[in-house]
N, C-alpha and C positions, 0 to 999 in steps of 0.2 A: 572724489578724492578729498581726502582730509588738508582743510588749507594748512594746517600745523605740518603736516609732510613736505607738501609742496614747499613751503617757507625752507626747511630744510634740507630738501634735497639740493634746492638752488641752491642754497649756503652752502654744501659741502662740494658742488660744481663751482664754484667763485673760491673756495680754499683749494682746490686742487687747480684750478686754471692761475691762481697765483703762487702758487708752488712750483709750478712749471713754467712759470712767469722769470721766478728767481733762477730758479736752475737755470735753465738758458742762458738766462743773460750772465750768470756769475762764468758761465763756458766760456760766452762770447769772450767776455772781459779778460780772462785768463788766454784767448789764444792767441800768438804771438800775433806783433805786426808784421805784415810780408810787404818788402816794398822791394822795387826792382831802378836802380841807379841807370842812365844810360848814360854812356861816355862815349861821343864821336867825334870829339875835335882836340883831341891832341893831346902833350905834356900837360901845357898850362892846368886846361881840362882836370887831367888825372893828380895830379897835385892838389885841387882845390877838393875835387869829389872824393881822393881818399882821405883828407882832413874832414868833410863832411861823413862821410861813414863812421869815421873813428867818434867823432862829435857823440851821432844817434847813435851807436852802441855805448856808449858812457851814460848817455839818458836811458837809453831801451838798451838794458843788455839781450833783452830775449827777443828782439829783433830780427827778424829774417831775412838778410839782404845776400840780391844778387847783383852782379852789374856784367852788364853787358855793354862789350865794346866792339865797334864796328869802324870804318873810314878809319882818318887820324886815329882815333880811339882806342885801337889794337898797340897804339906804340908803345905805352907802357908795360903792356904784358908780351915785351918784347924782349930776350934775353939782352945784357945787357943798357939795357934802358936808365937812363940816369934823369933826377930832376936840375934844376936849374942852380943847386947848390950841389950837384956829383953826386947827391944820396942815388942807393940803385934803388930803383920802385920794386926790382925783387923780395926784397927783405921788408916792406912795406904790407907787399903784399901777401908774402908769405905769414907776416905775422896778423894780420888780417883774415886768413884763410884759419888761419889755428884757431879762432873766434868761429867759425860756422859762414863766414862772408865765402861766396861761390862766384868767382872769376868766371865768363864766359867770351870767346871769342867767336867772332864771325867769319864763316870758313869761304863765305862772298870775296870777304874783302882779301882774307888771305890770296885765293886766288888771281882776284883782279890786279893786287899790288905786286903780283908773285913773291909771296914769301913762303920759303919754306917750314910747314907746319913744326918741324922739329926747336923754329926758331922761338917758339912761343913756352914761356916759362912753365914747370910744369905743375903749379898752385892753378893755371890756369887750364878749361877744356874748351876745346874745339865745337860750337853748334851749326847746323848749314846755313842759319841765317840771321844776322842780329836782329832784323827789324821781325821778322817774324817769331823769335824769341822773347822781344819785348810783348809784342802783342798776346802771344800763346801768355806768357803770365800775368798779365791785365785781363785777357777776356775769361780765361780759363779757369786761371790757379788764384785769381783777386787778387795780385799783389798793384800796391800803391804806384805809380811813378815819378821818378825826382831825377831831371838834369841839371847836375851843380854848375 
């Protein structure tokens, strides 16, 4: 074999292995963040983490955020739910949701606390289990996780 081939065919495998070097990474770079919020203890809670959402969508509008709430958790996406100045976390969250943010509740806790599912805002949906919903989008779907 002619070392003048050899010399270039390497070269033409090292231009195309960083060609596809770029490509990639310019995807990775461009795919949104997914991160997944967990809220289980309460108002306070939901107060601080919907001001934290709001925050990283200002920085990352193209952010993926879901949050799931279970225990206390579920209170805010409770109809008539108010924060600790009377704002209702409805309209919080509603304007939240019009952003691509995905409210999740735990149908655990509904039941354990008996609440009726009809009592749950309707920005937000019902899954059968928060803690396994956290986890199914961590092991599964990669998303980040953040307890504010």
């Amino acid at each position: 074999m002619n070392p003048n081939f050899a010399v270039a065919a390497t070269l033409r495998r090292l231009v195309l292995f960083c060609v596809f070097v770029c490509i990639a990474g310019a995807a990775l770079a461009e795919a949104p963040i997914k991160v997944v919020y967990h809220f289980s203890e309460g108002l306070e809670q939901a107060s601080r983490g919907l001001r934290n959402i709001a925050n990283h969508l200002a920085a990352d509008p193209t952010a993926k955020i879901v949050v799931v709430a279970h225990g206390a958790g579920i209170d805010f996406l409770l109809k008539g739910a108010k924060d600790k100045n009377g704002g209702a976390f409805e309209s919080a969250v509603g304007d939240l949701a019009l952003v691509g943010v995905d409210f999740r509740v735990c149908n655990n806790t509904l039941e354990g606390r008996h609440i009726d599912p009809g009592q749950v805002i309707s920005d937000a949906r019902i899954v059968p289990a928060g803690v396994v919903e956290i986890a199914r989008l961590q092991a599964r779907e990669g998303y980040a996780y953040i307890k504010p």
